[in-house]
C-alpha positions as a printed Julia matrix, in Angstrom:
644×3 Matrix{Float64}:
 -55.26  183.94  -106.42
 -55.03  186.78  -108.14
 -55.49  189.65  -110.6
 -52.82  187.11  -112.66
 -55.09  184.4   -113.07
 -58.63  184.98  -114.43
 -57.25  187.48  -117.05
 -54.12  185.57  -118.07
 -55.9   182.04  -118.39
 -58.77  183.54  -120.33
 -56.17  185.41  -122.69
 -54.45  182.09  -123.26
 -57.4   180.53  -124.12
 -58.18  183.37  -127.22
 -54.69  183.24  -127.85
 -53.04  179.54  -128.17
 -56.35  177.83  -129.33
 -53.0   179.99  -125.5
 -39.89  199.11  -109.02
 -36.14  201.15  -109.69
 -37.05  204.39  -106.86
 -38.51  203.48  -103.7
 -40.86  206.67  -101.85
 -42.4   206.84   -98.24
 -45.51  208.97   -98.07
 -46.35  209.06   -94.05
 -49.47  211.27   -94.06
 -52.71  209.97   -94.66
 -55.47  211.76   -97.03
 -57.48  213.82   -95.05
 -60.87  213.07   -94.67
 -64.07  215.03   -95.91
 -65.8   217.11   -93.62
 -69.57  215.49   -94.97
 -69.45  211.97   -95.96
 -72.17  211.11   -98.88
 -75.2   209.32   -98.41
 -76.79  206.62  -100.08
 -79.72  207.28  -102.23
 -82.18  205.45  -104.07
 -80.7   206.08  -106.91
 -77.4   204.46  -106.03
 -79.07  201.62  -104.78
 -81.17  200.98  -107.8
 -77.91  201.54  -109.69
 -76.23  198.55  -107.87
 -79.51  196.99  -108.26
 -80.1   197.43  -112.43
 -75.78  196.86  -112.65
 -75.94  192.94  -110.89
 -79.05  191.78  -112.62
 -77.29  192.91  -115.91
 -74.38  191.19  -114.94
 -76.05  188.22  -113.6
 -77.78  187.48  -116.93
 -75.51  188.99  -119.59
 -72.04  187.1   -118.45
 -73.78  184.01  -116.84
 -72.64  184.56  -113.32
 -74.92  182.61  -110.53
 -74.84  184.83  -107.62
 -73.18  188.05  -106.42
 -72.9   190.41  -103.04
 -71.97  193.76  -102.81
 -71.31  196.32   -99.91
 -71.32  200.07   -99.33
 -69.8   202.05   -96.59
 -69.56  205.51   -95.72
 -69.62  207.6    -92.35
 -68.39  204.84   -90.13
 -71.43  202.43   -90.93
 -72.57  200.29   -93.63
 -74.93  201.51   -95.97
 -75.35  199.04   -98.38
 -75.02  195.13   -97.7
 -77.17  193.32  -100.57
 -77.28  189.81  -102.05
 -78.09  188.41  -105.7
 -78.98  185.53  -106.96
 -77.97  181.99  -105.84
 -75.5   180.99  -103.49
 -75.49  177.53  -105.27
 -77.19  176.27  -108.6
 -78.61  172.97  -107.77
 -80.72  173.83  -104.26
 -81.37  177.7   -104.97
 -80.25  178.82  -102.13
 -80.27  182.92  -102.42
 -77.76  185.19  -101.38
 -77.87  186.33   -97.93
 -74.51  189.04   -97.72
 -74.93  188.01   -93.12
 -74.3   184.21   -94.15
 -73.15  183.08   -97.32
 -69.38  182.76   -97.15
 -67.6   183.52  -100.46
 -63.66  182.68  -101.29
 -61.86  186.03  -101.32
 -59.0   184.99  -103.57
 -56.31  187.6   -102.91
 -58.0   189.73  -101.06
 -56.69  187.63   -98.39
 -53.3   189.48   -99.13
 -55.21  192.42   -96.77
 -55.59  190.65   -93.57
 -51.64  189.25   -94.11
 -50.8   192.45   -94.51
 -52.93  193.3    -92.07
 -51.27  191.16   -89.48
 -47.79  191.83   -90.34
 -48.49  195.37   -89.55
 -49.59  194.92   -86.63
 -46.47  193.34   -85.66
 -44.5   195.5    -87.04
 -46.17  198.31   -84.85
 -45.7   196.02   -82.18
 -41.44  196.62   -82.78
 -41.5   192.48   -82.89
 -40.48  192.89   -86.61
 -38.32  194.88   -88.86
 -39.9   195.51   -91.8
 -36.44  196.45   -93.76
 -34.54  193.8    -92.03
 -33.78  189.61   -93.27
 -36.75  187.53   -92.8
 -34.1   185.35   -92.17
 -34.08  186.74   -88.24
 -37.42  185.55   -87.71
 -38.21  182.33   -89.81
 -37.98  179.25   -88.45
 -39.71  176.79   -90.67
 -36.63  177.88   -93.98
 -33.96  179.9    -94.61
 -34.46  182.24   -97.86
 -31.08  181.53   -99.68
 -28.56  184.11  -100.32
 -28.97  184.57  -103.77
 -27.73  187.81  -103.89
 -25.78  188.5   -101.45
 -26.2   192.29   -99.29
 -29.64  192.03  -100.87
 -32.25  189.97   -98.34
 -35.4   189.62   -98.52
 -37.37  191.68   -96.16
 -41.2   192.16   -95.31
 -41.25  195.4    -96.44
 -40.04  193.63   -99.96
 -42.53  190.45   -98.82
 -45.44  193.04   -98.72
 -44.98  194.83  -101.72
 -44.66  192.19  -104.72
 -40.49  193.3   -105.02
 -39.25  190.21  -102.95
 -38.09  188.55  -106.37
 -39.2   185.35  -106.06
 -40.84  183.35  -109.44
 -44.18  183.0   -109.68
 -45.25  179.04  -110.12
 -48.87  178.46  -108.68
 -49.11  174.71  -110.8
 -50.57  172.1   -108.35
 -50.72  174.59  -105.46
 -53.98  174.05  -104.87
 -56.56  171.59  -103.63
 -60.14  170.36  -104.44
 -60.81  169.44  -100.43
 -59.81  171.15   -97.29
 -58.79  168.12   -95.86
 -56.01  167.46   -98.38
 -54.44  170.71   -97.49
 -50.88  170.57   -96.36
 -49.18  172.17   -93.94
 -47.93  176.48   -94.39
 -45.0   175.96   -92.61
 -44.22  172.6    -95.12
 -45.48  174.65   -98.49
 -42.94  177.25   -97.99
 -40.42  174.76   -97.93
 -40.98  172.22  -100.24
 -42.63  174.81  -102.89
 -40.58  177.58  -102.63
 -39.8   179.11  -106.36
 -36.36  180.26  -107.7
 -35.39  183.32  -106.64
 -35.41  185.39  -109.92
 -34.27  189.03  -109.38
 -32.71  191.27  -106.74
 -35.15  192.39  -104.05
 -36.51  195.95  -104.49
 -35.87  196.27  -107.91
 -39.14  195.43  -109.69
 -43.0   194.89  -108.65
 -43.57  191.73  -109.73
 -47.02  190.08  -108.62
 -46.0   187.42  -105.93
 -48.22  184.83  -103.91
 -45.22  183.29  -102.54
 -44.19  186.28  -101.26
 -47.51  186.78   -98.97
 -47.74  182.76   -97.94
 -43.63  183.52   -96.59
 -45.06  186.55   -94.68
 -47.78  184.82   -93.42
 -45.42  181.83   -92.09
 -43.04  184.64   -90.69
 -46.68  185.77   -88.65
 -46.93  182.38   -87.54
 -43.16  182.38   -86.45
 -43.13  185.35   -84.77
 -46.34  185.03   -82.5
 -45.64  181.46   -81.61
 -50.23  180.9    -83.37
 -50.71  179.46   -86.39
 -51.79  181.63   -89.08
 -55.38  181.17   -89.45
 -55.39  181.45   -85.79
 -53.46  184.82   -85.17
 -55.62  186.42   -88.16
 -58.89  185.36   -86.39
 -57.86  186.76   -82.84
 -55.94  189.92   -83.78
 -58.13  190.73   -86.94
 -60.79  189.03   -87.51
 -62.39  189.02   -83.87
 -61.88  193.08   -83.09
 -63.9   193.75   -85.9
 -66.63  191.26   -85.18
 -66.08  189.44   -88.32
 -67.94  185.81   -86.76
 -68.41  184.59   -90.26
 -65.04  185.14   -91.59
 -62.24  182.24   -91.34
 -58.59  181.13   -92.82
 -59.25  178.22   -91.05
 -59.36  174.52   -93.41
 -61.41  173.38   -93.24
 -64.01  175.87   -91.74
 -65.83  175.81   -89.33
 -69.03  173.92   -89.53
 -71.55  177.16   -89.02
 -68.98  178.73   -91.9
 -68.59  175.66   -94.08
 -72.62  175.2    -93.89
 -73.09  178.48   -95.69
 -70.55  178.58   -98.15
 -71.2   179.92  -102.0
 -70.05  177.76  -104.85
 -68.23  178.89  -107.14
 -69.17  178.52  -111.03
 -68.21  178.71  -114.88
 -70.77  178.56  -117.95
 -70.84  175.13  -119.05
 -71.84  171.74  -118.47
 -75.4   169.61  -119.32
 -76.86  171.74  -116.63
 -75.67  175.23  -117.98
 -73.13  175.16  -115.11
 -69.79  173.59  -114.29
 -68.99  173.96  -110.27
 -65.3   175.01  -109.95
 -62.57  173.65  -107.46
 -59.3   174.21  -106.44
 -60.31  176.77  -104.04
 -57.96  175.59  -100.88
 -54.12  175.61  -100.44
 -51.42  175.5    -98.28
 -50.33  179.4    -99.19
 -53.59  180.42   -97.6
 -51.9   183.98   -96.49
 -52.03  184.52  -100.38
 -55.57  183.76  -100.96
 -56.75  179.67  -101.24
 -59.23  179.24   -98.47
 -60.28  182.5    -97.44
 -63.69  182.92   -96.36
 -65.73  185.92   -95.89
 -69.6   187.53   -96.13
 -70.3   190.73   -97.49
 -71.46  192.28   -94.3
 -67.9   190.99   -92.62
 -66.29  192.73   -95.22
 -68.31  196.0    -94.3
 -67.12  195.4    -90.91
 -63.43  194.84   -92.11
 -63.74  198.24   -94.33
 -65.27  200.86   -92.28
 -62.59  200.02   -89.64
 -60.26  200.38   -91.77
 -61.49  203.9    -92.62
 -62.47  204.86   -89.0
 -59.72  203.13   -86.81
 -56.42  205.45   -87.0
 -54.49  202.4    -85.97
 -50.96  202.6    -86.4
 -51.3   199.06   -88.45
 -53.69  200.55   -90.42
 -51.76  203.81   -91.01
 -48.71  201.6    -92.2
 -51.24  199.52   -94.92
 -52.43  202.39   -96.18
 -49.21  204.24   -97.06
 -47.13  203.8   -100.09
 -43.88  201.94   -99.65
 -42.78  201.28  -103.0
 -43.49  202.8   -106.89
 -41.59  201.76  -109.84
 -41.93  205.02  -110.89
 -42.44  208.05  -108.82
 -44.74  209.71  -110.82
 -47.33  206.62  -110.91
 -49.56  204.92  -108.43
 -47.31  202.72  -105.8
 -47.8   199.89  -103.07
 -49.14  200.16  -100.2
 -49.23  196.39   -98.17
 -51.43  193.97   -99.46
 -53.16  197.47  -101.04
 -52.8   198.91  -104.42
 -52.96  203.15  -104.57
 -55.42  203.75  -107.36
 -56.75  206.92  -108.9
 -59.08  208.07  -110.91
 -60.77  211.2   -111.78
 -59.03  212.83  -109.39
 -59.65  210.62  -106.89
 -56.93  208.74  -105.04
 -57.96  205.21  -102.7
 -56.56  201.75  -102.05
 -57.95  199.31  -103.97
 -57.31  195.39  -104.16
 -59.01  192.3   -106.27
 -58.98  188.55  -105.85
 -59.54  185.8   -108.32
 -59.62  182.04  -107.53
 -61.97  179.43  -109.39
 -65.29  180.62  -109.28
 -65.0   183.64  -107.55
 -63.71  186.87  -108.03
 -64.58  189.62  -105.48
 -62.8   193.94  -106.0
 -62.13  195.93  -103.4
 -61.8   199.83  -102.73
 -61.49  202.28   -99.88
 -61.72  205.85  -100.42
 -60.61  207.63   -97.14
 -60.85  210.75   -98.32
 -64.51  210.19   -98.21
 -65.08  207.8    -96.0
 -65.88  205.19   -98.73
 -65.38  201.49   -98.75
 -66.81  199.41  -101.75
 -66.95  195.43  -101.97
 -68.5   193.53  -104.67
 -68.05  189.59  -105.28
 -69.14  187.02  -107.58
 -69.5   183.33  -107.37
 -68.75  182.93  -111.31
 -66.27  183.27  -113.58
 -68.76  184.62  -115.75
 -68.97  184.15  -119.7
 -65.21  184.32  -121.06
 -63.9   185.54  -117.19
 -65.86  188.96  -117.38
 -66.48  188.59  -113.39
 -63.05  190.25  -112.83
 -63.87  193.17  -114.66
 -67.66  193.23  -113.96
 -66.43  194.28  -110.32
 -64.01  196.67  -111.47
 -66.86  198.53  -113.39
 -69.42  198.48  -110.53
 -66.88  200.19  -108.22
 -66.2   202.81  -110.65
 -70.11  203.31  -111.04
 -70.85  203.37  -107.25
 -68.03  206.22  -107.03
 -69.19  208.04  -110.06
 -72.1   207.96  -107.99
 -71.45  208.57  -104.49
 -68.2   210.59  -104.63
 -68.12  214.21  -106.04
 -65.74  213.8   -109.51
 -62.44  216.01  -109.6
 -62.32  215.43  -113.29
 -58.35  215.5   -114.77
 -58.46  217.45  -117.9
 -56.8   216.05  -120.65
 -52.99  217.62  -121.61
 -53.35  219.96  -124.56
 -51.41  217.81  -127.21
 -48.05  220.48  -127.07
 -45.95  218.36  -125.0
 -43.27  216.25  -127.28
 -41.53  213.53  -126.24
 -38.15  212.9   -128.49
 -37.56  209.95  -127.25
 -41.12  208.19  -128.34
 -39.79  205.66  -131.07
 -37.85  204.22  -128.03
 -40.87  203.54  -126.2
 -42.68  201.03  -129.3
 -42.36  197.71  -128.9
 -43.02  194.49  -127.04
 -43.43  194.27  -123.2
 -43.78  191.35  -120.87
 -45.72  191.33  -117.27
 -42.24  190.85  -114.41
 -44.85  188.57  -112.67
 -44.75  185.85  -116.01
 -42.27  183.02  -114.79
 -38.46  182.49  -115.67
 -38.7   178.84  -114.56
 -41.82  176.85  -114.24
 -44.85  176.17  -116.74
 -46.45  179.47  -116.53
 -43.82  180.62  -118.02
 -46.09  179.96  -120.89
 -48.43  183.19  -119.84
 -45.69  185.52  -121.49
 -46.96  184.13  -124.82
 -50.16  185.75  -124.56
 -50.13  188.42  -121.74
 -47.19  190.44  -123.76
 -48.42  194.31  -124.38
 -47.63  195.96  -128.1
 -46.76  199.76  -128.06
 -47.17  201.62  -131.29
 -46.6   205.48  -131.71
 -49.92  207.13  -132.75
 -49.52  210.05  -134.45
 -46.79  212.71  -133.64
 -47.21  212.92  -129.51
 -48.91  209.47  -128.9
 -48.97  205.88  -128.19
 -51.09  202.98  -128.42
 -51.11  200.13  -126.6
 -52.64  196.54  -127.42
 -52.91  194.2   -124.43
 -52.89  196.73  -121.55
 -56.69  197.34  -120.54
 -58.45  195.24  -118.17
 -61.54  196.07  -120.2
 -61.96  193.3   -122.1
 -64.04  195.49  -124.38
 -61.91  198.15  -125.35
 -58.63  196.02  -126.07
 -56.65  199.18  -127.28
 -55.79  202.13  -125.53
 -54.55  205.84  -126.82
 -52.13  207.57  -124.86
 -51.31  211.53  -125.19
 -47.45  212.42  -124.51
 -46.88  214.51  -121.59
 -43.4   214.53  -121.88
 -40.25  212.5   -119.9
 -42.1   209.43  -120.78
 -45.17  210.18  -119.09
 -48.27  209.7   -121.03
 -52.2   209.98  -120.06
 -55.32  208.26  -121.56
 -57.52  209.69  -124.3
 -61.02  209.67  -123.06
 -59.91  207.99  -119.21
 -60.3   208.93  -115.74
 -56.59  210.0   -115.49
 -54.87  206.96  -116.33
 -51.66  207.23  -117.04
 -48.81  205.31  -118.36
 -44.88  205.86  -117.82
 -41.52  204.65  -119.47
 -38.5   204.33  -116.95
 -34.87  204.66  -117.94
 -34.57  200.72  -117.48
 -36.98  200.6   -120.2
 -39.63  199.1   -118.07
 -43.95  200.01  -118.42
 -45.68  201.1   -115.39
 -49.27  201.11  -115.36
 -51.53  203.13  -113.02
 -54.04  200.07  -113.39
 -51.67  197.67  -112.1
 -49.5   199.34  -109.8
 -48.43  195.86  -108.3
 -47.04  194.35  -111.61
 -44.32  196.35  -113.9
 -43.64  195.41  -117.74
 -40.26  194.68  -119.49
 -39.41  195.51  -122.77
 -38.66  192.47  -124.73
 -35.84  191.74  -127.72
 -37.17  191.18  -131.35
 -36.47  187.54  -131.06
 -38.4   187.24  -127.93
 -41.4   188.66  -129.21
 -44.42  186.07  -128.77
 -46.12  186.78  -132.04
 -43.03  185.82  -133.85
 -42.54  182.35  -131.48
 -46.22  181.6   -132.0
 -46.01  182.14  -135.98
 -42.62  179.66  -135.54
 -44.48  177.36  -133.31
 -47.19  177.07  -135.7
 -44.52  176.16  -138.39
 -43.08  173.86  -136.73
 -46.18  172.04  -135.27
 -47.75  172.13  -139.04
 -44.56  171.19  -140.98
 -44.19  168.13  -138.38
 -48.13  167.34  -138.88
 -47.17  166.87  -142.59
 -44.44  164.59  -141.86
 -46.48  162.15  -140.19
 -48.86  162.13  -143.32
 -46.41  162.27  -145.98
 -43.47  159.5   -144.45
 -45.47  156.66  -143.87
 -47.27  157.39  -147.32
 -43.94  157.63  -149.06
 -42.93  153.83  -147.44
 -46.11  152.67  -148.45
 -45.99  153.83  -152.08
 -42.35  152.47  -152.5
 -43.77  148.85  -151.05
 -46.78  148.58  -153.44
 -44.81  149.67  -156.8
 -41.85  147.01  -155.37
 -39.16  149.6   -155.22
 -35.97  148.23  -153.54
 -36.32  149.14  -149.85
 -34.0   152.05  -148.03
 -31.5   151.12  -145.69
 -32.89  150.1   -142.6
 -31.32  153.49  -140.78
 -33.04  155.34  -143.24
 -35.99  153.56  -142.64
 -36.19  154.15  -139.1
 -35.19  157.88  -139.33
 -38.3   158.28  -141.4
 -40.26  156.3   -139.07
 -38.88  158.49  -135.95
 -39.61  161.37  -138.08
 -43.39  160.12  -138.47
 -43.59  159.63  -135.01
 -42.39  162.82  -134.09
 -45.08  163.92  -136.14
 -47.47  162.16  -134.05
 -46.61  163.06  -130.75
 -46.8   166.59  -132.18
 -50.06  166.72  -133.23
 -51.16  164.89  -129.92
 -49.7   167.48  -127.86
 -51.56  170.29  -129.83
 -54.65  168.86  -129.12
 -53.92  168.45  -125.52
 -53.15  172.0   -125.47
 -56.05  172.47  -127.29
 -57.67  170.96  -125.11
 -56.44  172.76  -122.01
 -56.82  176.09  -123.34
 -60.63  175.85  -125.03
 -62.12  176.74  -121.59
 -59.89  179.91  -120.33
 -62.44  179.32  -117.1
 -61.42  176.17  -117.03
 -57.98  175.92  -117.25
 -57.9   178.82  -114.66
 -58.94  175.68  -112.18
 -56.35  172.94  -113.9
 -53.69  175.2   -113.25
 -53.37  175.44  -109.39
 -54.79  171.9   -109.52
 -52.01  170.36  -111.43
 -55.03  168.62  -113.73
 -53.87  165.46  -114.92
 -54.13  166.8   -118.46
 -51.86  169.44  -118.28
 -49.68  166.33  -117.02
 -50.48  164.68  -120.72
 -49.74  167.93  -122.6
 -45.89  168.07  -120.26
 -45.3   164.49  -120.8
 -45.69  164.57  -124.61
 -43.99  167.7   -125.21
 -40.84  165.46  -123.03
 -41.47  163.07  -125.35
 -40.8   165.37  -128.34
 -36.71  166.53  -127.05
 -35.53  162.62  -127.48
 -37.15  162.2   -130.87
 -36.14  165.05  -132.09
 -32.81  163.75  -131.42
 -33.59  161.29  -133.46
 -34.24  163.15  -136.6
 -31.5   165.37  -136.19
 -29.23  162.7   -136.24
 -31.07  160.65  -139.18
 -30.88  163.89  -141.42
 -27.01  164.12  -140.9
 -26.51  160.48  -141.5
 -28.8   161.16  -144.96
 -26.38  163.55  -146.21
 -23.35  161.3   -145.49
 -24.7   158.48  -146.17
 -26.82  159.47  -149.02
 -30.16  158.53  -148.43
 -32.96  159.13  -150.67
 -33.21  161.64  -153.34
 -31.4   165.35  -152.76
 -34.9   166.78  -152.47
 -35.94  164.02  -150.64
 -32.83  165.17  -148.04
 -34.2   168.76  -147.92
 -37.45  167.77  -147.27
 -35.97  165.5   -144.23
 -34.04  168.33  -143.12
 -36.82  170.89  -143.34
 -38.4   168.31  -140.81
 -35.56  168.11  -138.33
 -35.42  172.2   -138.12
 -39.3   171.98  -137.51
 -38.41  169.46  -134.84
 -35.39  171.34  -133.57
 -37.64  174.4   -133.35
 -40.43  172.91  -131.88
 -38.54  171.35  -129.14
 -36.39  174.71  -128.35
 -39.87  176.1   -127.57
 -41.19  173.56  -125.11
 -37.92  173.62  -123.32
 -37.93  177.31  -123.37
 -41.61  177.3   -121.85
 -40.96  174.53  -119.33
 -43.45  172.59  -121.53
 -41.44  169.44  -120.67
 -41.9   167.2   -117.8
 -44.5   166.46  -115.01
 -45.82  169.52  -114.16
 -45.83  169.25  -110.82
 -41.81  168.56  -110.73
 -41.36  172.81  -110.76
 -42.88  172.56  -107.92
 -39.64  172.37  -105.59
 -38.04  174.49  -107.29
């Protein structure tokens, strides 16, 4: 479903084993005057760049497409559409899961209503839903589609158990956004926060509107002008569609491969179920870059930054720049497949590029992000940024170091747990700079140096014009990310220092287990007089705790071994994340337990005084370990966040 998902789940995997101005810009980029032309160099570039992916990350097939001047110039397949029969790549037939690129053709549709005057995009989706009513969580502040459209609607993010492994199994749209609707978390048009509920509500309030379903309104208002015959929302497809489809893949397995599922949902306007072929996607591109459609005009125009110096929102499109380039760019990530989108209008460039495979430790995500930026270097002629000079101070840079959390990471459900490993460190670096731990989507260069420009503006050593900004609310903003803003976070709620207290906790409580039971059993054999029977069973609930705690770290363990893996237990609601909930529930009541027996020790005098320290140590390991897994929604079923 997203950018959110194959990064995050493969960062908790290393780790745990783990908008305040709003700014309309109407005109559109105007368009070269001689569109480039594809070469045989670029096309052995594309060529030389998939095998190397292929083979060096362990990813089974791929398909990538070119467009420029109104036609497609490039529409190639790789590899295998699936492992087991060989069946090759052909980018006219085989169907791959687009993940959030779906988000474009909600968009897409929403525009055109909008266009239509059947919607107002800055008025309460309240007017025009029928299957809910958003509550009024804070009131004079509704949710819009404009808000809907560009991640600031406020809503939680909670994708656990969203998913399913069959078509057939897939419930209702206009149900999902009912009885899976997340908390409402922060005012509306106040911070881009990443949000699939936010598309799968504007995709109902399609459906509402135009009296079709969803998958139906995309495929005759979308989908059909451009020709796109092998594209579908539809679950499950249809049969000529669902005959051709890719699977999707991680590195793993007896075979060398593990197929992935979870790649259908209700919230299919977000992404789940989505099925396109890389010459559809051609089609889909160049008319986005040749028809001057008033829906097109409106997705392709910036309706939101959280700062207005940095790269803002379009719907369902991100603005991105580089090198002095500007385009709209969008990715999608669901199990298996990952696919990267850009359009250069400037140019008269579109670029799409999907794989069916995570790819060794998630690299597919990024693999597509770095074949775009090749084909570009390639194709486009480079405006280079110059680097600032180094003169510009910044007096308030000390302010800037410090912790800072992704707005997307949830306030109420189990992903909560993501903010534990997708936090970003800022250090200064030297007397004008920063750098940044956690910020690059390169999973090869992890740190990033940043050159003051002053105001809180900084730019990349050694980049394509990145840039990086620091808002009076104390909030990041990325030009990577456009769609996802950071906030700075206190000392105490720094991850490193609840993992290192975590650890503590779990190891300290890993001991007792040992060392209790060992302690009764000594006493027994040299015929001491026995404790109290309260004492006794404090230690043994203290030894039990103990238990349960090392059980659930190994659960966890094993959830978060495979960061490809767990990416597909997530929106599947995998019956072991189920164990690693229901043990850490298990842990708050027996915890109870110890707290209580270590007070009754020091009234009642149980065991030696070091013997009572050593009890209490316990009970503050318990204590601490519990106050975690309540504060990460570690506790209970999974799937009962799911209303929320």
């Amino acid at each position: 479903m997203r950018t959110t998902s194959t990064r995050t789940l493969t960062t908790m995997a290393a780790t745990i084993t783990i908008t305040t101005a709003a700014l309309l810009c109407a005109a559109a980029p105007a368009r070269a005057a001689a569109p480039p032309r594809l070469d045989s160099h670029v096309d052995s570039l594309v060529d030389a760049a998939v095998a190397d992916y292929l083979e060096k990350d362990r990813i089974p097939g791929a398909a990538v497409t070119v467009v420029a001047d109104g036609r497609t110039i490039l529409a190639k397949g790789y590899g295998v559409a699936d492992v087991h029969t060989r069946t090759p790549v052909d980018p006219h037939r085989t169907g791959f899961f687009l993940g959030s690129l779906a988000k474009l053709f909600t968009a897409q549709a929403a525009s055109q209503l909008v266009t239509k005057g059947k919607v107002d995009p800055k008025g309460d989706v309240n007017d025009h839903l029928r299957a809910l009513t958003v509550p009024d969580t804070y009131p004079g502040r509704p949710v819009t589609l404009d808000r809907l459209l560009t991640h600031t609607a406020g809503f939680d993010s909670d994708l656990v158990g969203r998913n399913r492994t069959r078509a057939n199994d897939v419930e209702p749209l206009a149900e999902s956004v009912v009885t899976r609707r997340p908390h409402r978390v922060r005012a509306p048009g106040t911070t881009a926060a990443y949000d699939n509920y936010g598309y799968a509500l504007a995709g109902q309030l399609v459906a509402d509107v135009s009296g079709q379903s969803f998958p139906d309104y995309v495929a005759e208002h979308v989908l059909g002008p451009q020709g796109m015959t092998r594209s579908t929302f539809a679950q499950p497809q249809p049969a000529p569609i669902a005959a051709d489809l890719a699977r999707g893949y991680r590195p793993g397995g007896t075979s060398g491969w593990t197929q992935d599922e979870g790649q259908y949902g209700a919230w299919s306007p977000a992404g789940p179920g989505a099925v396109s072929t890389a010459a559809d996607m051609g089609r889909w591109m160049t008319g986005q870059l040749t028809d001057d459609t008033a829906a097109n005009r409106l997705m392709q125009q910036v309706h939101y930054r959280q700062d207005p110096r940095m790269p803002g929102l379009g719907y369902g499109f991100e603005e991105w720049r580089r090198g002095g380039q500007t385009g709209w760019f969008k990715d999608g990530d669901i199990p298996g497949f990952h696919s990267n989108l850009l359009l250069i209008p400037g140019h008269d460039v579109g670029v799409f590029v999907v794989f069916n495979g995570d790819g060794t430790d998630g690299r597919a995500s990024w693999d597509g992000r770095d074949l775009i930026n090749r084909i570009v270097d390639a194709l486009v002629p480079d405006q280079p940024v110059s680097e600032a000079p180094g003169a510009a101070t910044d007096p308030s840079l000390d302010s800037y170091t410090g912790t800072y959390r992704p707005a997307r990471v949830s306030r109420t459900s189990l992903m909560a747990v993501e903010g534990l490993v997708t936090s970003v460190t800022v250090r200064k670096d030297g007397k004008n700079g920063l750098r940044t731990t956690g910020l690059s989507l390169d999973p090869g260069r992890p740190e990033q140096s940043w050159l003051a420009l002053g105001d809180g503006l900084f730019q990349e050593h050694g980049g394509h014009g990145a840039t990086l900004a620091f808002t009076n609310g104390g909030v990041l903003v990325t030009s990577a990310v456009p769609s996802t803003a950071y906030e700075k976070l206190t000392w105490h709620q720094s991850p490193s220092l609840q993992l290192g207290l975590l650890g503590i906790s779990t190891g300290t409580l890993l001991l007792a287990a040992i060392a209790f039971p060992v302690t009764a059993l000594v006493r027994r054999v040299r015929g001491r007089t026995a404790h109290p029977r309260a004492a006794r069973a404090a230690r043994a609930t203290a030894a039990a705790t103990g238990l349960i705690a090392a059980a659930f770290a190994a659960a966890l363990a094993a959830v978060v071994s495979d960061g490809n893996a767990m990416m597909e237990m997530v929106p599947l609601g995998a019956p072991l994340l189920s164990t690693v909930t229901m043990l850490g529930t298990a842990l708050v009541p027996l915890t109870l337990g110890v707290v209580a027996g270590a007070i009754a020790a020091w009234f009642r005098s149980w065991w030696s005084v070091t013997g009572r320290i050593l009890f209490t140590v316990t009970a503050v390991a318990a204590v601490t370990m519990a106050s975690m897994l309540l504060q990460y929604h570690l506790v209970g079923h999974p799937l009962a966040w799911a209303a929320g």
